[in-house]
C-alpha positions in Angstrom: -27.2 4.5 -11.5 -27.5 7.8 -10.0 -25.7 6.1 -6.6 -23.2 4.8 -8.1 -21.9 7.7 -10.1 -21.9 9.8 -6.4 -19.8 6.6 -5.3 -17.0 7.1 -7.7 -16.1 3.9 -7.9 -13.3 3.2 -10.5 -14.9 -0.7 -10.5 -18.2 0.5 -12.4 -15.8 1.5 -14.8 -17.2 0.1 -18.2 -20.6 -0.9 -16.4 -22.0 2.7 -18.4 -20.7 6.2 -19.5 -22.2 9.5 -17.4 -23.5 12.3 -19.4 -23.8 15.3 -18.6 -26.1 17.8 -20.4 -25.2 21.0 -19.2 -21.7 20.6 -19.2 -21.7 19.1 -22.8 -19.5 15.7 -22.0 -19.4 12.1 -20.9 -17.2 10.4 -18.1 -16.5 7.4 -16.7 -18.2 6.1 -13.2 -15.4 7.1 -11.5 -15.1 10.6 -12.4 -14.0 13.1 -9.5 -14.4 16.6 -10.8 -14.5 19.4 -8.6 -18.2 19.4 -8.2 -20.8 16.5 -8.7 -23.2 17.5 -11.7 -27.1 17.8 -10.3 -28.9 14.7 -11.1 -31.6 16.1 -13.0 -28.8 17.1 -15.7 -27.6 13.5 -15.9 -28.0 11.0 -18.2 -26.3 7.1 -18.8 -25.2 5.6 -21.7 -23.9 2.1 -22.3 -20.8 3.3 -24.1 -18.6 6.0 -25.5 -20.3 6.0 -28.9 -23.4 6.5 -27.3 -23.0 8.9 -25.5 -21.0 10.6 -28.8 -24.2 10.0 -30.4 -26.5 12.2 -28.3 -23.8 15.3 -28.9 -21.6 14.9 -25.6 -17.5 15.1 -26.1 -15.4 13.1 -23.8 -13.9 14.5 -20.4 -10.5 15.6 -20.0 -10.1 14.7 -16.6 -11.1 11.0 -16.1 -10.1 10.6 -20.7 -13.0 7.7 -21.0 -12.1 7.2 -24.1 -8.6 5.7 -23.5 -10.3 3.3 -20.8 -12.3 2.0 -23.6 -9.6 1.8 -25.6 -7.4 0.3 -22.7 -4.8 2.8 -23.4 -4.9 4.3 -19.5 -2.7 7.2 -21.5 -2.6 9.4 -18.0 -1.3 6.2 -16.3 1.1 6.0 -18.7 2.4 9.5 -18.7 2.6 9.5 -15.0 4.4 6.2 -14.9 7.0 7.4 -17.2 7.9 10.7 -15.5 7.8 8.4 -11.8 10.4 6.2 -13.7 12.2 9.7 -14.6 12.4 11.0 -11.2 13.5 7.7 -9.8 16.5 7.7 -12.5 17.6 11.1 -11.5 15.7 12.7 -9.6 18.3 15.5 -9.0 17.3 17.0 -12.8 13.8 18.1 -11.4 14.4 20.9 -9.5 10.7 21.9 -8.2 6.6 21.7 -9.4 7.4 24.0 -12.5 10.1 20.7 -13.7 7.6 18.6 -13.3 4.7 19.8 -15.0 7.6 20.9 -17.9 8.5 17.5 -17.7 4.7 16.2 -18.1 3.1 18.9 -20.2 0.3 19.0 -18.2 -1.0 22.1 -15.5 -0.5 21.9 -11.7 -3.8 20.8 -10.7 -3.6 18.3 -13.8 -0.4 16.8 -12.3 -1.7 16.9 -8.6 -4.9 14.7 -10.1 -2.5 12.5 -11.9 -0.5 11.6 -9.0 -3.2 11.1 -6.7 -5.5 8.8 -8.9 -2.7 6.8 -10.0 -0.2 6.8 -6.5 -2.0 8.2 -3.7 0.3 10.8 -3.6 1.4 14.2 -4.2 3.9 15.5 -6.8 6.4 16.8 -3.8 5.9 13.6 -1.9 7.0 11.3 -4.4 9.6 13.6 -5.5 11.3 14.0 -2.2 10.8 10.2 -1.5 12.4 9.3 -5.0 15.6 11.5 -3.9 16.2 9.4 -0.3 16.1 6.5 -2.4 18.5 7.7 -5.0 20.7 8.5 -2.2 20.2 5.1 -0.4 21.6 3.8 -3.5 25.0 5.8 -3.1 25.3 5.8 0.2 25.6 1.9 0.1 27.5 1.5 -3.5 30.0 3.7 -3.6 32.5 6.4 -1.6 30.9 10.2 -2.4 30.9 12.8 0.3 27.2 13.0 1.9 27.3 16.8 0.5 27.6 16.1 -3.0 25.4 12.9 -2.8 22.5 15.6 -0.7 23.2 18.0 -3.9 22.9 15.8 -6.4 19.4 14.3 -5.5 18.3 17.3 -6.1 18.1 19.0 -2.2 19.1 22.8 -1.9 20.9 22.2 1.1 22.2 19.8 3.4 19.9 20.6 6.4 16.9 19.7 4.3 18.7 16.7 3.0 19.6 15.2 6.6 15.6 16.1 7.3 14.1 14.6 4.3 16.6 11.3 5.0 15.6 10.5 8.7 12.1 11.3 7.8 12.3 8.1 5.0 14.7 5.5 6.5 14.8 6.6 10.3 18.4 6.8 10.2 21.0 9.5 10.1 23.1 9.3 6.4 26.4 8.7 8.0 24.8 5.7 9.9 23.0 4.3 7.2 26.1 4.0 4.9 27.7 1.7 7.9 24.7 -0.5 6.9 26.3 -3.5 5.4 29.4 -3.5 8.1 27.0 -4.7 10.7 24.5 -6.5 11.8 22.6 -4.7 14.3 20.8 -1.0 13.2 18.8 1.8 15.2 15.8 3.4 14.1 14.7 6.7 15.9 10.8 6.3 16.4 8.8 9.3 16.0 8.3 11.4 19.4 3.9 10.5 18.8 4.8 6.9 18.1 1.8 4.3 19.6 4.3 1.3 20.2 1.9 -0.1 22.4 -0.6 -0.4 19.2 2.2 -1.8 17.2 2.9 -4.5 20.0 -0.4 -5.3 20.0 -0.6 -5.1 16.4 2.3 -7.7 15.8 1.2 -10.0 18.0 -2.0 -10.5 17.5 -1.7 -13.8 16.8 -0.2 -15.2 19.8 0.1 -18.4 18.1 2.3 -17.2 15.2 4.8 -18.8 13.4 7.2 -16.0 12.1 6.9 -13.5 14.6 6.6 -13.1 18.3 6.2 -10.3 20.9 7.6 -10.6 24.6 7.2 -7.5 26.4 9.4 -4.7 24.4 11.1 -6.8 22.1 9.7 -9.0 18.7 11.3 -11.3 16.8 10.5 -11.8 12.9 11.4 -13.8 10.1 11.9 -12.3 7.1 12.3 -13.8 3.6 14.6 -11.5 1.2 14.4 -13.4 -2.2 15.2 -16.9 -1.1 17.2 -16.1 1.9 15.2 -16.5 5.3 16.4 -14.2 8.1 15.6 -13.9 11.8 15.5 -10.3 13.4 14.8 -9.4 17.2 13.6 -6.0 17.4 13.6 -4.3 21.3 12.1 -0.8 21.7 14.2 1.1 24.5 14.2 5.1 24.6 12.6 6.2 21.5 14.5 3.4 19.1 13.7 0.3 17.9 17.0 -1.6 17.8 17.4 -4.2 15.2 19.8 -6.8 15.4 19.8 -10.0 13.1 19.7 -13.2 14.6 20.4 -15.0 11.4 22.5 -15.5 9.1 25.2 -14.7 11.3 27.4 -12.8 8.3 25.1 -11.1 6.3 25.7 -9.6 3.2 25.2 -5.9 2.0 22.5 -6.3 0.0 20.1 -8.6 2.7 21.0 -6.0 5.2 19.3 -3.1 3.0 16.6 -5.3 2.3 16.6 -6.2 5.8 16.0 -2.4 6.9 13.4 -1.6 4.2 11.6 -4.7 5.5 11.7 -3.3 9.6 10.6 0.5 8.4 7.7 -1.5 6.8 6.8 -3.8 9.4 6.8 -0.7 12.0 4.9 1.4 9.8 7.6 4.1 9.4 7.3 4.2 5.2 4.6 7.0 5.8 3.7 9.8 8.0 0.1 10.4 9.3 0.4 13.8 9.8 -1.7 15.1 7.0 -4.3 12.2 7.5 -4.5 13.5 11.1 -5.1 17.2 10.3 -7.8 15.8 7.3 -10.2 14.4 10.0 -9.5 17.0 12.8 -10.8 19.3 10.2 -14.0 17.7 10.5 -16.0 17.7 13.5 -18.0 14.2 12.3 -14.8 12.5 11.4 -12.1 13.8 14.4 -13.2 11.2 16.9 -11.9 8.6 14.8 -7.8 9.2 15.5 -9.4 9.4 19.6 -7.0 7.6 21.4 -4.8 7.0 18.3 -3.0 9.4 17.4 0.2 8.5 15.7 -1.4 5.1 14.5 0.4 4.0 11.2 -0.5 1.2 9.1 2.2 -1.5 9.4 3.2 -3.2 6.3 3.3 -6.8 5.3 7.0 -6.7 4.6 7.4 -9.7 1.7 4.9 -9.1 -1.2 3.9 -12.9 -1.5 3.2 -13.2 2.1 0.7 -10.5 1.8 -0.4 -12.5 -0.9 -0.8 -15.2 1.3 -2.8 -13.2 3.7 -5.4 -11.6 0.9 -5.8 -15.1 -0.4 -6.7 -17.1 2.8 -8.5 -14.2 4.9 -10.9 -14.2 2.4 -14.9 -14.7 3.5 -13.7 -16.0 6.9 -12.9 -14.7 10.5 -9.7 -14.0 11.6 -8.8 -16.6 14.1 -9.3 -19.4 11.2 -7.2 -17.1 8.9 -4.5 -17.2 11.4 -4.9 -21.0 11.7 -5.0 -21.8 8.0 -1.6 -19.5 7.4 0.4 -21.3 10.7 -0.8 -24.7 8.9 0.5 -23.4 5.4 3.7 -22.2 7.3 4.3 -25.4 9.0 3.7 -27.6 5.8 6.0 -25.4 3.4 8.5 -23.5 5.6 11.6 -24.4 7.3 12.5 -23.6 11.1 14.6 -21.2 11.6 15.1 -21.2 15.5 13.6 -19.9 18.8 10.5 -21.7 17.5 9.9 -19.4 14.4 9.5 -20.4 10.8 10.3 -18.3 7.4 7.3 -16.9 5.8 6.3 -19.1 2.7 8.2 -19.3 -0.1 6.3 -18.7 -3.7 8.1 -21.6 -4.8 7.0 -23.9 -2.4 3.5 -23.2 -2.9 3.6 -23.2 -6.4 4.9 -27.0 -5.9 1.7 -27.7 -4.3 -1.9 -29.5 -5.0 -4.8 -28.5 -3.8 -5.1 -31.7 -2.2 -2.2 -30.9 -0.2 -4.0 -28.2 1.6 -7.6 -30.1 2.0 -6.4 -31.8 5.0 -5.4 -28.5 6.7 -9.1 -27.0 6.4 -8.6 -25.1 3.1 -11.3 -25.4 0.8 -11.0 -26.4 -2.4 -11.6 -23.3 -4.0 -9.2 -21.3 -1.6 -6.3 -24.2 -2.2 -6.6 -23.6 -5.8 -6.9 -19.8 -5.7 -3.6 -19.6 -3.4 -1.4 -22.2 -5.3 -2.7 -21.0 -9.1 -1.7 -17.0 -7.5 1.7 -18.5 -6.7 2.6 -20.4 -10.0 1.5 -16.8 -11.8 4.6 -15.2 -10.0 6.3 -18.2 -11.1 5.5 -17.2 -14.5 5.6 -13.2 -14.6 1.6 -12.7 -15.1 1.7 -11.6 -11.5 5.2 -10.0 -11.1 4.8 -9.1 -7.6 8.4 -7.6 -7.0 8.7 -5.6 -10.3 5.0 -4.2 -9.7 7.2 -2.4 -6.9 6.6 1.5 -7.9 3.8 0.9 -10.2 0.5 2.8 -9.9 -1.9 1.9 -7.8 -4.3 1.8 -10.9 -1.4 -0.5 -12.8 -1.4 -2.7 -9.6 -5.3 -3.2 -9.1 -5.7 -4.2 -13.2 -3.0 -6.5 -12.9 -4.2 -8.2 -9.8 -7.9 -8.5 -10.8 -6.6 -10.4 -13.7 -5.3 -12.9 -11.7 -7.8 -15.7 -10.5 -9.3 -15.7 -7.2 -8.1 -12.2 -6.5 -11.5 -10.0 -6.5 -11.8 -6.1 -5.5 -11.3 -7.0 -1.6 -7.9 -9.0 -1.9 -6.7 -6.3 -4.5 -7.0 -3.3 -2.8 -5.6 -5.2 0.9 -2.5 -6.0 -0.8 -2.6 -2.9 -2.5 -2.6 -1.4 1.2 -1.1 -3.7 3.5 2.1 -4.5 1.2 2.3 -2.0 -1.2 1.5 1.0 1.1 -0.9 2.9 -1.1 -2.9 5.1 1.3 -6.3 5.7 -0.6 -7.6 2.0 -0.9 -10.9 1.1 0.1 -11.0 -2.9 0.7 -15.2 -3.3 -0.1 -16.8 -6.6 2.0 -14.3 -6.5 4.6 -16.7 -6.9 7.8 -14.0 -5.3 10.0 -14.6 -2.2 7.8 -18.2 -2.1 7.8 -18.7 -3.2 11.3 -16.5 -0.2 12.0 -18.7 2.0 10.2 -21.4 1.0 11.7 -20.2 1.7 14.9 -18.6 5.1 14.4 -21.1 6.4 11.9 -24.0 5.1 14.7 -26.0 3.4 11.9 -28.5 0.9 12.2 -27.0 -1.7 10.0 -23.6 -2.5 8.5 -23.8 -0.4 5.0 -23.6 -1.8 1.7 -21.2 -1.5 -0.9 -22.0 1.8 -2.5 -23.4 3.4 1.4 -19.5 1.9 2.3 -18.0 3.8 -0.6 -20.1 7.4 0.2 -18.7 6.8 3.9 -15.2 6.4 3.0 -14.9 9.3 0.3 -15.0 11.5 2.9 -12.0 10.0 4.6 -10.3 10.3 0.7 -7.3 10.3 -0.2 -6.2 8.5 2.7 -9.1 5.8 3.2 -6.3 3.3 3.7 -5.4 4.9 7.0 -8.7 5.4 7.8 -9.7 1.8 7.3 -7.5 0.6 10.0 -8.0 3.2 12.5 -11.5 1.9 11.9 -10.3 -1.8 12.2 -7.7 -1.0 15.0 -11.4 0.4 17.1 -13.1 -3.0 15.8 -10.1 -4.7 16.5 -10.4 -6.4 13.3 -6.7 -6.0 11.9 -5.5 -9.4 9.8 
């Protein structure tokens, strides 16, 4: 017990309540206060009322009472005041708006945020204004100025800053979106496009995307719309250009752009991670050789469904295989040899003895194809979980079958870009521990969970520098 309340791991939630004596309270498993109680002043309970029972009150901080309950009440109250700054971000002006808005302390609202978005309060808020302006840029005719204002920026220096830093593009450009269908995107001066070549075309065998020399070419799915874009990297840019359709529309054109920033890793910067682990003589030799390394998304949320489901308990080259031989049975061709990534429909019209004869086991057939018809009827609404919490995301996903603490949190990370996710079993991860860490043997599940809180909060990032040096990245 006493190992896994040091782990903090929010999946021994409910497993048993931590008491502690001198303190006076209880608290869930996955309790982070600012320091660990000594052990000799800890004691477990099986539940709240037990622990009630021996005179303890409930923490403040990790609320274990709501768990038990199921009333997540500080997921709640952050999810609504997310929802508030994406409707107008503009009306909170700075920190002091937001904890007004929230009714809760500073360091309240920094915990909030992080536990529930891997974030902080500023980070969100200045990401929630690009997006509001996104939004106007594309629908309607306001002066940049008043559109810079309006989101909530004090001037329109840190607006044009804040913008290229988010969508790699320069306001007046972006707005010229929809008229075309070619885009630039200005690449950060520490940017490791060799690591992203690498990264893209790792398998060389792919269906949707290919890399020859500079330049890749990727399908995309928007909705039901399949789309082909060639992407060469000359000078600093990476310059887009759709292949098909030949006349897009506005809207699959904004899609199109979210969808390359993803797929380059551009959605976040790794600055802060970087200055984390320099700030640690054990951990700075991990970013070695990598500086700049960003953690390229899986673009279309039910591909990276696809992925969690089938990489499951097996080694990468046979996940590769088993995704080109789901591509090839359910996808169409869209030219120059590539295919659209699967369609939820499609797979939902399947039977798991439709997949037997292309080495899926029975239990991973009827894992993928049950996953698929629960988008098909909203249990697992992968789009709408879009802005969620992380801790929102992870319950709803677990509740899905065939989707266990591993596939959760590599969505959570490689689609949804949540930067504190820890995916426990993946042997890329603890083979990479092993080797960086010099241990003896590949840790454990709790040993795993002590390693990578000291990586927190950005474990995501440091999970695939770790798999980039295992080269173990699905």
């Amino acid at each position: 017990m006493i190992e896994k309340m040091l782990a903090s791991d929010p999946a021994d939630n409910g497993a048993f309540i931590v008491g502690v004596r001198t303190t006076g309270i209880y608290c869930l498993p996955s309790c982070r206060p600012p320091r660990k109680p000594n052990q000799e002043n800890v004691d477990f309970y099986a539940t709240p009322e037990e622990a009630r029972a021996a005179g303890l009150r409930a923490c403040k901080l990790c609320r274990p009472d709501d768990f038990y309950l199921g009333q997540h009440a500080g997921e709640a109250l952050i999810e609504g005041l997310v929802a508030g700054m994406a409707l107008d971000p503009g009306a909170y002006r700075n920190l002091s708006a937001l904890t007004a808005a929230a009714d809760v302390g500073s360091r309240k609202l920094h915990e909030l945020f992080r536990t529930h978005y891997h974030t902080t309060p500023a980070e969100m808020l200045a990401r929630l204004r690009v997006a509001a302006a996104r939004r106007m840029l594309l629908h309607g005719e306001r002066p940049v100025a008043e559109i810079a204002f309006e989101t909530g920026f004090e001037s329109l220096s840190a607006f044009n800053e804040n913008f290229r830093k988010y969508t790699a593009m320069n306001p007046a450009r972006y707005r010229r979106l929809p008229e075309e269908a070619a885009f630039d995107l200005a690449l950060p001066d520490d940017y490791p496009l060799d690591r992203i070549l690498a990264y893209l075309g790792r398998d060389r065998n792919s269906l949707t995307e290919r890399v020859e020399g500079q330049t890749c070419l990727i399908a995309y799915r928007v909705d039901e719309q399949a789309a082909l874009v060639r992407i060469a990297f000359v000078d600093g840019l990476a310059r887009c250009a759709l292949v098909l359709p030949e006349q897009p529309g506005p809207s699959l054109m904004e899609a199109i752009h979210g969808r390359v920033l993803a797929t380059l890793g551009l959605t976040v910067d790794p600055a802060r991670f970087e200055a984390h682990v320099i700030g640690s003589p054990e951990l700075a030799a991990l970013i070695d050789g990598q500086r700049g390394l960003r953690v390229p998304l899986l673009a279309d949320p039910f591909d990276g469904l696809v992925w969690a489901i089938v990489g499951q308990q097996i080694n990468l080259a046979f996940a590769y295989t088993l995704r080109r031989r789901l591509v090839e049975l359910v996808s169409q061709p869209l030219g120059e040899g590539l295919y659209a990534p699967p369609s939820v429909a499609a797979v939902a019209a399947l039977e798991p003895e439709d997949l037997l004869p292309l080495s899926f086991s029975r239990a991973k057939a009827s894992y993928l194809i049950g996953a698929a018809r629960s988008v098909i009827d909203g249990r697992l609404p992968l789009d709408a979980l879009a802005g969620s919490s992380a801790t929102r995301i992870e319950r709803t996903l677990l509740a899905v079958r065939g989707i266990g603490p591993w596939s959760a949190h590599y969505l959570m990370m490689r689609h949804y870009g949540f930067l504190d996710c820890v995916p426990i079993g993946d042997t890329g991860l603890t083979s990479g521990l092993k080797q960086f860490f010099a241990l003896e043997e590949r840790p454990g599940r709790t040993e795993t969970l002590a390693l990578m809180d000291r990586f927190s909060p950005y474990r995501s990032l440091a999970t695939f520098h770790l798999w980039q040096r295992h080269g173990a990245v699905a």
